[in-house]
N, C-alpha and C positions, 0 to 999 in steps of 0.2 A: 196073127190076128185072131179076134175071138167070134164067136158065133154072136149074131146081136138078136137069138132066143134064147140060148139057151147058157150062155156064157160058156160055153169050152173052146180051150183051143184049137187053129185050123192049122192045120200046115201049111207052108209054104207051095203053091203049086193046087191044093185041093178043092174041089168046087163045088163039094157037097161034106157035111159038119157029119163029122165019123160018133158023135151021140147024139141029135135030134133028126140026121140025116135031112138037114132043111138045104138047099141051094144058098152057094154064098152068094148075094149081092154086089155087083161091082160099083155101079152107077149108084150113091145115096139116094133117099128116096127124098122127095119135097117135101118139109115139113111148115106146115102152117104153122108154128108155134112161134118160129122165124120174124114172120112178118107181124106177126101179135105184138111180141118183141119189140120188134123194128119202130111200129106203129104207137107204143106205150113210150119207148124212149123220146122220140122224134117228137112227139106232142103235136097236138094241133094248131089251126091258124091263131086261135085265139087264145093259145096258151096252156088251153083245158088239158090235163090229163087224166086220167084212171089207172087205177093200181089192178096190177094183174090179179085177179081171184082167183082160189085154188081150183074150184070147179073146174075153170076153165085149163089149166092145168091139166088138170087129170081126162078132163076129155081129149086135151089134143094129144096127150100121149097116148091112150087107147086108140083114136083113131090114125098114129102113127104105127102102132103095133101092127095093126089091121091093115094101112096100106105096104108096110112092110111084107107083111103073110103073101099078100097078093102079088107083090112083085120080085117076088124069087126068079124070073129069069134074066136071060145074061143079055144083055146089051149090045148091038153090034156098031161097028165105027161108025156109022152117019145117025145112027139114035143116039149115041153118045156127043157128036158134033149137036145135033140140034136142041138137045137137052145144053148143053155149054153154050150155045146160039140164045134160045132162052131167059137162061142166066146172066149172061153179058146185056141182054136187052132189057131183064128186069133189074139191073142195077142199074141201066144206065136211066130209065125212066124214074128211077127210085130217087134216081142223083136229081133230073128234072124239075121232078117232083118237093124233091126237098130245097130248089133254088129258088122254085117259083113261090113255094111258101115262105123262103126267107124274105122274096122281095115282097112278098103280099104285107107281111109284119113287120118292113120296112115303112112301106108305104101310109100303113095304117099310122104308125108313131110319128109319119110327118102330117097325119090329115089329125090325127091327136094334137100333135104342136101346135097346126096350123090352127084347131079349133079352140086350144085353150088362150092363143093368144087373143085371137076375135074374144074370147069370153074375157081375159082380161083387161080389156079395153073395152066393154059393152059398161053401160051403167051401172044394169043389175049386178053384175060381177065388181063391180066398187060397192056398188050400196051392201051385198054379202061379205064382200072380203071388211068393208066399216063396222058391219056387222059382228064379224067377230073376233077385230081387235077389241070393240069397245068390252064383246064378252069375254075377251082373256084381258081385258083391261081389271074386268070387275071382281073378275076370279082370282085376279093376283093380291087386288085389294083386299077382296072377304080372307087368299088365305095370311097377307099381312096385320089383319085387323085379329084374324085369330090368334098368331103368334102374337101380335102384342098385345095380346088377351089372355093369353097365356103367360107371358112374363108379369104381367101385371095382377095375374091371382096368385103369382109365384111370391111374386116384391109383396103384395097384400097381407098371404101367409107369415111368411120371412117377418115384417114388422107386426103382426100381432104376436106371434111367437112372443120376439123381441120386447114388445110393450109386456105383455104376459108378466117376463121376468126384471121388466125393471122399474127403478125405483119409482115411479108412478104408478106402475099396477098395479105390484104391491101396496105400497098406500092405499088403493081404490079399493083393492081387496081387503083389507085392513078396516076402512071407514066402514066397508059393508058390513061385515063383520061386527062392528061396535055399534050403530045401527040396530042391529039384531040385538043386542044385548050379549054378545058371545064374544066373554071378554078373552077366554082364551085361546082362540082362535086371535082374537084382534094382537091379540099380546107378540105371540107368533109372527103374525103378520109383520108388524112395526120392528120387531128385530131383526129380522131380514132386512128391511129398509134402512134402519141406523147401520147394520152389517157392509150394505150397497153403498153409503153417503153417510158417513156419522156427522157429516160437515152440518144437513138441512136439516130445520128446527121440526119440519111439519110430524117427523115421525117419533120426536120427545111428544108433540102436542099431543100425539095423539096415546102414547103411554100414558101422558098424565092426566088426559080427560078420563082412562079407563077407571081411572083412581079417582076424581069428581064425581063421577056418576054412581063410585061406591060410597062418598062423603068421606072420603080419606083424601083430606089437602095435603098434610103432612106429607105423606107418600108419594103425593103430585109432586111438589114442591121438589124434593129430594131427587126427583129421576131430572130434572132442569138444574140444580146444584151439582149432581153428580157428573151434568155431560160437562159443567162451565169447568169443574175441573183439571178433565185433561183438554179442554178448547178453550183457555182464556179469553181469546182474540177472538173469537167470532160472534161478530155485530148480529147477527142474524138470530144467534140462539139468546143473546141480551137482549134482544128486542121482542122476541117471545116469553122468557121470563116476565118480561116488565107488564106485556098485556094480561098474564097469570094475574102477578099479582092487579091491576088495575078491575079486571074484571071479577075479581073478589075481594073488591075494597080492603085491600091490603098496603095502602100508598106505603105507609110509614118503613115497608120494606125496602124499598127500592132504592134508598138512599144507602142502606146496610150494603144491601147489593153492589152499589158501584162507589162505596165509600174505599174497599182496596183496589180499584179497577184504576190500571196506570195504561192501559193501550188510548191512546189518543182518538184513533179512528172507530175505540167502539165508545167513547166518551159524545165525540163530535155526533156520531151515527143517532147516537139517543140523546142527546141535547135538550130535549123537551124536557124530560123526569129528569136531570140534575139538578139539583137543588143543594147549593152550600149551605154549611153547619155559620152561622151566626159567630161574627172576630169581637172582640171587645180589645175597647181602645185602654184601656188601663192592665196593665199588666197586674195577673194577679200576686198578691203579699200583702205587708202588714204596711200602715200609714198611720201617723200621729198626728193628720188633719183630717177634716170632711174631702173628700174624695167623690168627683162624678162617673160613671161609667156611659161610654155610648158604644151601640150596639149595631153592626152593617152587616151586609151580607152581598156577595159578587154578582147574584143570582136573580137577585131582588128578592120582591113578593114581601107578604106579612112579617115580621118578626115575634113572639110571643115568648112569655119570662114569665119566671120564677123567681124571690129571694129566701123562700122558705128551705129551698133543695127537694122540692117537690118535683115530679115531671111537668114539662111541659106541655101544652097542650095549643087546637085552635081555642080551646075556653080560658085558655089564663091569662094572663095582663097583657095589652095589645104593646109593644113597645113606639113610644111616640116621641120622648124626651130623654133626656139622658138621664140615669138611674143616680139619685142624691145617695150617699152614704156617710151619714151625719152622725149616726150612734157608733157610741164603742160596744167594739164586741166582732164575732164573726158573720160574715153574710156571705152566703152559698147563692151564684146567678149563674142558674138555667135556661137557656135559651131555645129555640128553636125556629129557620126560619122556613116559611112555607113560599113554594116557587107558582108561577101564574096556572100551572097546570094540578094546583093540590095537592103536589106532593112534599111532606114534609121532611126536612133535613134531618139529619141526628144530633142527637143532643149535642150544643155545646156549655161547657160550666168553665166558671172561675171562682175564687173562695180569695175574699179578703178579710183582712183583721185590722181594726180602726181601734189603737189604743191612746186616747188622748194623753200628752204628758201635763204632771201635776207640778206648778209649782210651790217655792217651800213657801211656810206662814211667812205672813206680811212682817215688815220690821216698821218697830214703831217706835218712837223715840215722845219725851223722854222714858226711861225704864222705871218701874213699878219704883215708889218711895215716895217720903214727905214731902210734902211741898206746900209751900202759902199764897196766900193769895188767889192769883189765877195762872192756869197756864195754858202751854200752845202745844196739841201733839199732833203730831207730822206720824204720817202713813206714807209707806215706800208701796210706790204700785207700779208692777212692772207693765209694758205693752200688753195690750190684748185681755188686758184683764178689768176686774170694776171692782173699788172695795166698798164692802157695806160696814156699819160696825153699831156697834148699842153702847148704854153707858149705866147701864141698871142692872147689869150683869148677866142678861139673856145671852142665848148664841143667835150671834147675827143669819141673815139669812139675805134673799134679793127682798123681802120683806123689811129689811132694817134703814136704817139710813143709811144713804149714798152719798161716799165719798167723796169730796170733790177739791178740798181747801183743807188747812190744817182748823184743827177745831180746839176753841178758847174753853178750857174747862175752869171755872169757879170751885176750888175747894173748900167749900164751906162743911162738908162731909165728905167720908169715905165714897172716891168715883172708883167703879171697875169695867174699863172699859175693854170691850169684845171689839175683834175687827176681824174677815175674813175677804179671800180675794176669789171670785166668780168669772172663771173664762168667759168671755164676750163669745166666742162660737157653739161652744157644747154646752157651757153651762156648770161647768163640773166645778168646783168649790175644793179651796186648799182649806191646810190645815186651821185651827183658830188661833190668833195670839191674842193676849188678854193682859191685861198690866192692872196695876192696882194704884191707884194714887189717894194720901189721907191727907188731912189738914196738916200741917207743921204746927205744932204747940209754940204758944207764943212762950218769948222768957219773960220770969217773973225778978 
């Protein structure tokens, strides 16, 4: 065993410590550190505890030292029974002690029970416990209202973004842009949007406004030509060209425009601006009679002509009747028809040639030579014609006598008579035949 001052070893048998010469101890001494202990674990009726502080620590071991010092002597059997007497009495009251405190905080959790059920069954105890479902009611709400308050500046973000970069924002940004006068920004702009949809018209419109507003049509025009050529088919960007031109009184194009357009659906789509080219019902070439031309169109509207080979115009001959062609020679007809909406067609032409046939000089009987008395000459006149003839040796003319009967000539003198044959429709006059008749010399 060790000395409990000084730490050295004691021998077996020895009763006093051979280095501080202190008396061994048989019977431990009572330390109140124990019950400190005891009293901090065990806890009180109400639960309370307290942490042991060092202070106190350090006291109760100094005044263990102390009672220690002091009780260096030796013990005899009935001190040491009643010291164990003690002990067995202070456990057993400790045990007591600790039963009756368990039942005490037994008790108490059934007079708790009992109380909180009275209180759960009192009114006020409904009206607080209504009380604050409805405030975890409201609380779940606000923080539901927040979460979808939160998704929805998310989703808000997310579709501006999204608008930002698509083909409508662009445009917006675009128009703003052109607005300003800031064309190349706008230019910019509207390429990205043809880039995003080359399909919708709005982002040529707006290419080509930037070129309007510099007074380069030409340049307009060409960025609207350029998209139809790799999009033939879409109605959408031929319906924007057509307002192009309409809106700078450019009708006369619009016809050019959908004069090679074979898509039906972008024909049908602009149906308004079509306007056929004017048919002529005479096929053109050459004719050896008076010939009429009539002139229609699928589309309706005005008709208007030319026979000079001049253009057409709304100023030129209004077409009403059908076109006489009664002279020889060529005639060049220019047409064009205008549709209910102004817009005019493209030229249509035809070219004919009206060469009347001639026929030969008239035959006249009898033929030049003597002759007495009186006589009868006979004119051959074919269909369609009218002979005139003189007998004083003029060239006949529709001014001369007209043919009608063979005519009684008296040779009293030298007759020379003229006859020619005058088309009944053109007018046009054959060659002249002329004979000569004298008196026959009487015999003597």
């Amino acid at each position: 065993m060790k000395c409990v001052h000084c730490g050295a070893n004691i021998p077996d048998g020895q009763l006093i410590c051979p280095r501080c010469n202190a008396e061994v101890q048989m019977v431990p001494d009572y330390n109140p550190l124990d019950d400190v202990l005891a009293r901090e674990v065990k806890g009180s009726v109400e639960g309370a505890t307290r942490q042991i502080q060092t202070e106190d620590v350090r006291r109760q071991r100094q005044m263990s030292q102390t009672q220690s010092v002091r009780s260096t002597r030796v013990l005899n059997e009935n001190e040491m029974e009643r010291l164990r007497e003690a002990r067995r009495e202070n456990l057993r009251r400790s045990k007591e002690q600790q039963n009756r405190r368990q039942a005490e905080r037994q008790q108490t959790g059934r007079m708790r029970g009992e109380t909180g059920n009275l209180r759960k069954n009192s009114p006020e105890y409904r009206r607080i416990q209504q009380m604050k479902r409805r405030e975890a009611a409201k609380k779940k709400r606000r923080n539901l209202l927040l979460v979808l308050f939160s998704i929805i500046c998310l989703i808000g973000v997310g579709i501006y973004v999204i608008y930002q970069n698509s083909y409508t924002g662009v445009m917006k940004k675009g128009m703003g842009a052109l607005q300003e006068d800031n064309y190349e920004v706008a230019q910019k702009y509207f390429d990205r949007a043809v880039i995003k949809d080359k399909s919708r018209p709005e982002a040529y419109k707006g290419l080509a406004d930037i070129y309007v507003d510099q007074g380069e049509l030409d340049s307009a025009e060409s960025v609207y030509l350029t998209a139809l050529e790799t999009q033939p088919s879409n109605e959408k960007l031929y319906e924007a060209v057509i307002d192009f031109y309409v809106k700078n009184d450019e009708l006369d194009k619009i016809s050019v425009l959908l004069e090679d357009c074979s898509d039906s659906k972008v024909l049908k789509a602009v149906k308004k601006y079509v306007s056929t080219a004017p048919e002529f019902s005479l096929k053109e070439g050459s004719y050896t009679e008076v010939q009429q031309v009539s002139l229609s169109s699928s589309t309706g509207g005005d008709i208007y002509y030319t026979t000079d080979g001049s253009e057409p115009t709304t100023t030129s001959q209004k077409y009403s009747d059908a076109i006489l062609l009664q002279e020889e020679g060529v005639t060049e007809i220019r047409a064009i028809a205008v549709n209910k909406a102004g817009v005019p067609s493209v030229v249509a032409s035809a070219k004919y040639t009206i060469a009347f046939p001639v026929a030969d000089a008239p035959a006249v009987s009898p033929s030049t030579g003597a002759y007495s008395g009186t006589i009868q000459v006979t004119v051959t006149v074919p269909d369609g014609y009218t002979a005139y003839y003189t007998t004083d040796g003029s060239v006949p003319g529709k001014g001369a006598t007209k043919y009608t009967a063979p005519v009684d000539l008296r040779l009293d003198a030298k007759v020379t008579f003229n006859v020619v044959l005058i088309n009944n429709q053109n007018g046009k006059s054959t060659a002249m035949t002329s004979k000569t008749y004298i008196p026959k010399p009487s015999a003597e």
